[in-house]
C-alpha positions in Angstrom: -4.0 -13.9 75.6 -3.5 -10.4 76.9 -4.3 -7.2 74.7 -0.8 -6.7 73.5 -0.2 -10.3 71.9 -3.8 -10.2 70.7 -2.9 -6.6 69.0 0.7 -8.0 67.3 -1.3 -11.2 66.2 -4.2 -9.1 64.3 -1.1 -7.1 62.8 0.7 -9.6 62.0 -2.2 -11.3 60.0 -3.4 -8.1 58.3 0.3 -7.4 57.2 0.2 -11.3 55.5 -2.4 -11.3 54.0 -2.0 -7.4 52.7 1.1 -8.5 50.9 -0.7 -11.5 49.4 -2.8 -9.2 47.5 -0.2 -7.4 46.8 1.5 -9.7 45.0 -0.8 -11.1 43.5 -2.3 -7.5 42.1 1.1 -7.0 40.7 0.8 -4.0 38.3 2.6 -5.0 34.4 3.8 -2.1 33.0 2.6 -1.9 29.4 6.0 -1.5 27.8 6.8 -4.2 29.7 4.4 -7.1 28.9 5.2 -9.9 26.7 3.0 -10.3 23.4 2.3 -12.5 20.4 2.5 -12.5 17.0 -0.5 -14.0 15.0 -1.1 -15.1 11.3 -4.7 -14.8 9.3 -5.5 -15.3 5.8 -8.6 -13.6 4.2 -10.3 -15.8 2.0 -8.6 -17.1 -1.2 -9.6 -19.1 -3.9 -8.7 -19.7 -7.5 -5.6 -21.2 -9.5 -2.6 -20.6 -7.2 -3.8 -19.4 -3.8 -2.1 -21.6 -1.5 1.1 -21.6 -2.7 0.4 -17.8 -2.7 -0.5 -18.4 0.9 2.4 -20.4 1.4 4.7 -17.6 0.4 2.8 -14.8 2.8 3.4 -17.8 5.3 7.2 -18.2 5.0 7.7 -14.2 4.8 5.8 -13.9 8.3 7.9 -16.6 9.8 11.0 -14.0 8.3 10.0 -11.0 10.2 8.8 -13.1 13.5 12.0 -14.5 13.7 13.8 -10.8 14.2 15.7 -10.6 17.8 12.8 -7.5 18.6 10.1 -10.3 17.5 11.3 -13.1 19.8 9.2 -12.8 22.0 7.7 -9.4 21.3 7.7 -7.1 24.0 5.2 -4.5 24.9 3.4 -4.9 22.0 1.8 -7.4 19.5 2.1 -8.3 15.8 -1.0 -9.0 13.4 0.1 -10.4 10.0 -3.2 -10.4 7.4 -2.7 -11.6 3.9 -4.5 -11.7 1.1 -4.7 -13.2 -2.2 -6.2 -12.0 -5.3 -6.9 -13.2 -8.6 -5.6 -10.7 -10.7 -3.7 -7.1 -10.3 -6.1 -4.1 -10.5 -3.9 -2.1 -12.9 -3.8 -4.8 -15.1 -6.9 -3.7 -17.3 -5.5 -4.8 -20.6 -8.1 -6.1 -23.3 -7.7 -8.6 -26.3 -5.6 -11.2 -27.5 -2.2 -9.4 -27.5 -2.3 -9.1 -24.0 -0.1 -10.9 -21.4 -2.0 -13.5 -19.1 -3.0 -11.8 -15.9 -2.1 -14.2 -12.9 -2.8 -14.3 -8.9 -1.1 -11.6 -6.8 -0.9 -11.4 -2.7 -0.3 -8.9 -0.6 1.1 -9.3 3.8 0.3 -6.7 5.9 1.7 -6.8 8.9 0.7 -4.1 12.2 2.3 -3.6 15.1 0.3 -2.1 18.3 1.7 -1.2 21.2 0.3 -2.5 24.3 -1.7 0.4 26.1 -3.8 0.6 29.9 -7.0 1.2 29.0 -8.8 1.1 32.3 -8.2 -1.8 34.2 -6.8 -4.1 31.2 -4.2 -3.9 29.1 -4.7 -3.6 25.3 -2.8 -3.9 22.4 -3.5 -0.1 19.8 -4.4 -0.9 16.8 -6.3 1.9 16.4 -2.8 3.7 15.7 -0.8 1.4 14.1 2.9 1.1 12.1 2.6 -1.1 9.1 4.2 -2.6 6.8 3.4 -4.2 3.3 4.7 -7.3 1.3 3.0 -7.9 -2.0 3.8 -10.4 -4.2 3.5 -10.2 -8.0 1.4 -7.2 -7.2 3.3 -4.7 -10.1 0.5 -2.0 -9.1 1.9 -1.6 -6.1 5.3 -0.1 -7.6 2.9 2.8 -8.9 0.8 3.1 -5.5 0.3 7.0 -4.4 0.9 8.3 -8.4 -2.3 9.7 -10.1 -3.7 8.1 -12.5 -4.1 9.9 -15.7 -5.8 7.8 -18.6 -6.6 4.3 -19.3 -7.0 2.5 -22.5 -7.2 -1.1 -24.1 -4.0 -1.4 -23.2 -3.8 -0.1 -19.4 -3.1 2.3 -17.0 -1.3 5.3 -17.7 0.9 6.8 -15.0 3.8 9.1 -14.2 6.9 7.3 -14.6 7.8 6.6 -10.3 11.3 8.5 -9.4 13.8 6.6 -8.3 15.6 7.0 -4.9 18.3 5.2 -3.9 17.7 2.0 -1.8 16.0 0.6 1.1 16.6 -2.4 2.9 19.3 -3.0 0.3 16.5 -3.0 -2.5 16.1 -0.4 -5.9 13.7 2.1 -4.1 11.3 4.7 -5.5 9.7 7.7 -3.8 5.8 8.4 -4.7 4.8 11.3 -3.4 6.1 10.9 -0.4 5.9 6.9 0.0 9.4 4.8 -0.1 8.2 1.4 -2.5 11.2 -1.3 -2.8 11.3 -3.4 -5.5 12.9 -6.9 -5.7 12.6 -7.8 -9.3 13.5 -11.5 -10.7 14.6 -10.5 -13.7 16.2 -7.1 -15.9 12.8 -6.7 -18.0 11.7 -3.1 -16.9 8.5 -2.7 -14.5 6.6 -0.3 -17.3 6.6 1.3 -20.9 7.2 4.3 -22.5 3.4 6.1 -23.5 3.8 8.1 -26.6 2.3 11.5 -27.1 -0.4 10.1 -29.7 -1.7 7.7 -26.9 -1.9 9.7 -24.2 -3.5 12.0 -26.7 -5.9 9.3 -28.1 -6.6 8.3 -24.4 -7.8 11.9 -23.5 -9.9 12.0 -26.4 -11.4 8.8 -25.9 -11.8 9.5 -21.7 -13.9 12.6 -22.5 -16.0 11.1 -25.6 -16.5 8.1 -22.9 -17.9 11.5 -20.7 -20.3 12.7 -23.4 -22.4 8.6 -22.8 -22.9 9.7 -19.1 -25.9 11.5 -17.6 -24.9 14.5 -15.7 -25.2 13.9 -12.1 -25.0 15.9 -9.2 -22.9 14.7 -6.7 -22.0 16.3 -2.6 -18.6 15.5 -1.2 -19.1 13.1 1.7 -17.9 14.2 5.4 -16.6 11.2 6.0 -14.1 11.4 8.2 -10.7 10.1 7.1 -12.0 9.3 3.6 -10.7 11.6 0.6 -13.7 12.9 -1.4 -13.9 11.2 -4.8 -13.4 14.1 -7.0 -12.3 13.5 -10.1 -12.1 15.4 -13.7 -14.3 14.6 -16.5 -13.9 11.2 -17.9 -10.5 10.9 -15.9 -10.6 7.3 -13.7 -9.1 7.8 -10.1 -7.7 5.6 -7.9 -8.6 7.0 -4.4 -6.4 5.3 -1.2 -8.8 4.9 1.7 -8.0 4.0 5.2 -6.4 0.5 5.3 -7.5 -0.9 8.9 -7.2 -4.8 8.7 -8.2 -5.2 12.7 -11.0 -3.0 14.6 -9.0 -2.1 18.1 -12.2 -2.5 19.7 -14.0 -5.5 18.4 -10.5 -7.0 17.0 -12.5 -8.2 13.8 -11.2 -8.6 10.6 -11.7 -5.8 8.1 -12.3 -5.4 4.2 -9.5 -3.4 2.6 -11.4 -0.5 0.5 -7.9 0.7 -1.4 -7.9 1.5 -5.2 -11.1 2.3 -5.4 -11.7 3.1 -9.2 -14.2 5.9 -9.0 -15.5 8.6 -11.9 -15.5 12.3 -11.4 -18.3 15.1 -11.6 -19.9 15.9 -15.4 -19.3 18.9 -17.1 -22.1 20.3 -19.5 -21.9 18.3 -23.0 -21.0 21.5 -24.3 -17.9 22.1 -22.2 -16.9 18.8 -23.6 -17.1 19.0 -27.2 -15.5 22.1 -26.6 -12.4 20.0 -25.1 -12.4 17.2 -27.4 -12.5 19.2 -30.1 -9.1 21.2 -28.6 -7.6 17.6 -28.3 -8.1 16.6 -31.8 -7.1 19.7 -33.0 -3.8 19.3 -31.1 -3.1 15.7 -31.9 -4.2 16.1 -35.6 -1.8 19.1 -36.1 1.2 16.5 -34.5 3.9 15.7 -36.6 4.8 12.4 -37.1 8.2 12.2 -35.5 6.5 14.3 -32.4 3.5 11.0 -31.7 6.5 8.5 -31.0 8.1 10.4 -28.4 7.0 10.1 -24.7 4.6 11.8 -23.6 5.2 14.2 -20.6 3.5 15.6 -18.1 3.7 18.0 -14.9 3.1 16.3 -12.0 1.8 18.9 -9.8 -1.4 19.4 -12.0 -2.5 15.5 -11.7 -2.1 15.8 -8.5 -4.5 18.4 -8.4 -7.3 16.6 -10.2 -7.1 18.7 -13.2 -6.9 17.9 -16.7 -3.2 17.3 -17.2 -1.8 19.0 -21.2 1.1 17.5 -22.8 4.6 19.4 -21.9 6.3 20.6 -25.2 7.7 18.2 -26.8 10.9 19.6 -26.2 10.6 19.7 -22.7 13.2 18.0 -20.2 10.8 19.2 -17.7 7.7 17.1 -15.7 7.4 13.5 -15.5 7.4 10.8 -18.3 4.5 9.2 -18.9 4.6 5.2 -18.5 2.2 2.4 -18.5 2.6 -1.3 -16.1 4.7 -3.9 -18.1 2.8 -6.9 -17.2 5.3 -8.4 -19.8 7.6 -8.0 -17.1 6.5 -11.1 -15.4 8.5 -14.6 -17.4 5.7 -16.6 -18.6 7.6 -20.1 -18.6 7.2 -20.1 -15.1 4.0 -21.2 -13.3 1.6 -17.9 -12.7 1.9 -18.3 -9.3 5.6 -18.5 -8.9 7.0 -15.0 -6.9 9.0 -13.4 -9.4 7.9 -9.7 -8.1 7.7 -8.0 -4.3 7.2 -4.7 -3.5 7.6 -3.3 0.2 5.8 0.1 1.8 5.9 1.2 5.5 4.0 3.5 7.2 4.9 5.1 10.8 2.2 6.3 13.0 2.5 9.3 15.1 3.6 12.6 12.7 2.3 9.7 10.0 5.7 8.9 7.8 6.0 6.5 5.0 10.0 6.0 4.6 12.3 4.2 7.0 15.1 6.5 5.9 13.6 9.8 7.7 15.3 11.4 10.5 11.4 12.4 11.5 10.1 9.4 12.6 8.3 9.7 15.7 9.8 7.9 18.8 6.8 5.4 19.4 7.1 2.0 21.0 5.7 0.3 17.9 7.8 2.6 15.0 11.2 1.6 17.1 10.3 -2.1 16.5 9.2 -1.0 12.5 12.8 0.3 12.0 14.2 -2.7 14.2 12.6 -5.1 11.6 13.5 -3.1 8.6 17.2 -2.8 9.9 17.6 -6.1 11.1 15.4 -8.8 9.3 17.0 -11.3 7.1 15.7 -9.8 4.1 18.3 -12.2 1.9 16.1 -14.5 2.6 12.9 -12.4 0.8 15.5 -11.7 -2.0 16.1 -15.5 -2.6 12.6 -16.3 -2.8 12.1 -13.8 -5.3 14.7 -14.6 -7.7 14.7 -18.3 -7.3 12.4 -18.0 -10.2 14.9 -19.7 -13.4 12.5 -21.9 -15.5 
């Protein structure tokens, strides 16, 4: 074999083999890859659970079986769903109250697939989400301060109402589109009259006087919001909701709706207040106590101590309380007669389909291709398929 043919030969075999590794080295473009969806369940136990489950079950199979969903493509789909035993607004004491029953909640995160070094890796760590709870009536009021609670429960400005989405009665809480599908025409929350709020700030700042003052820092905790609350005023503090760590892809505890209590005020300051609410509510004519009580939002939402608006005022918010009456209690407890939908689009962080403002992530187009597109007739008649 002469120099030349043994030259083309060593060619020709380096060429071969350089495409072989080529090929199979093939680079996947992130955008490109083909995911999954999966299903967990957090532990559950109690009355009702698994047909709870069974419902979080059948509304995943809803939203996987969206066109973008099958099969997703360049990124992947975690649903998480839990199941509790009772709703944490409903704090109602004594014999006149409704029965509390089991209430579950889907959450559902979509990460887009991203290079991270020589793999490629699903994000997590930046997430768009949505929501599903079932007989969950706190959620209706998620992201409105709470102002007082009593015997009775949880009061609350009344949530404004804005439009639809997804073809469901919407309302916008500070920022935060909630849809409703309701079961049945009995409202989602009361009235509070003037002489309960009244009694309930009274009885929130006696409450007050029974605890030790206490000095407390604000923690630097980043991406936590420092529980600062007013005297004898409960506060329900939203903390970050990561169901999967991006790194070790482990299951997290949801830490929402935290109840917390606020920093004490000398005793003095306090009988000084009290004694200004009494005052007020004792000099309250009777025809003014019936009326609803209203508020101005803006100072709840700055932590403060929130007066009564006159009581001819048009002005503020009413003030309402959860109607756990609401739910029909001929049907079994666990029977879905309530679901309330939230989203939240990473990004310039949005929580309501319906803005123009959206950033233009992989994982929000597929969010606003499932809330456009899924077959949410089918969540409706699961819902109100609820006649005793």
């Amino acid at each position: 074999m002469n120099h030349t043919v043994r030259l083309l030969l060593i060619i020709s075999v380096a060429v071969f083999f350089s495409s072989a590794v080529s090929h199979g080295e093939e680079t996947v473009i992130p955008s490109e890859k083909t995911g999954s969806w999966r299903f967990s369940m957090g532990e559950s136990s109690g009355k009702g659970s698994q047909k709870l489950k069974g419902t979080l079950q059948e509304i995943s199979r809803t939203i996987a079986a969206t066109a973008v969903m099958t099969p997703p493509k360049g990124f992947e789909a975690r649903f998480w769903g839990t199941v509790a035993p009772k709703d944490r607004f409903d704090i109602c004491t004594g014999k006149k109250c409704p029965p509390s029953r089991p209430n579950a909640v889907l959450a559902m995160m979509i990460g887009r697939y991203e290079s991270r070094g020589e793999n490629i890796k699903a994000a997590f760590n930046t997430p768009s989400t949505m929501d599903i709870s079932i007989n969950n009536l706190g959620h209706v009021f998620t992201h409105l301060p709470v102002l007082y609670k009593d015997a009775e429960g949880i009061l609350l400005p009344e949530p404004v109402r804005d439009g639809e989405r997804a073809g469901f009665p919407a309302f916008l809480n500070n920022g935060h589109a909630v849809a409703v599908i309701t079961s049945n025409d009995s409202p989602l929350w009361l009235p509070v009259s003037r002489e309960r709020y009244m009694k309930a700030a009274i009885a929130a700042e006696t409450k007050n006087l029974e605890i030790p003052p206490v000095a407390r820092k604000k923690k630097g905790k980043k991406g936590a919001t420092p529980a600062i609350a007013p005297s004898g005023k409960p506060l329900f503090v939203e903390e970050s909701r990561t169901w999967i760590d991006p790194v070790e892809e482990k299951v997290m505890i949801e830490k929402s709706r935290r109840v917390t209590e606020g920093i004490k005020d000398t005793d003095e300051v306090i009988k000084e207040r009290i004694q200004k609410l009494q005052a007020e509510l004792d000099a309250m004519p009777p025809e003014q106590r019936s009326m609803q009580a209203r508020i101005e939002p803006a100072a709840a939402a700055d932590n403060e101590t929130v007066p009564l608006l006159p009581p001819d005022s048009s002005a503020g918010a009413p003030v309402v309380t959860p109607n756990f009456r609401y739910f029909n209690p001929k049907l079994p407890a666990d029977t879905p007669q309530l679901a309330v939908i939230q989203w939240k689009f990473d990004g310039d962080t949005q929580y309501d389909p319906d803005k123009s403002s959206i950033s233009d992530t992989l994982n929000n187009r597929v969010l606003l291709d499932i809330y456009k597109n899924m077959a949410w007739q089918k969540l409706r008649a699961r819902i109100t398929r609820t006649a005793p």
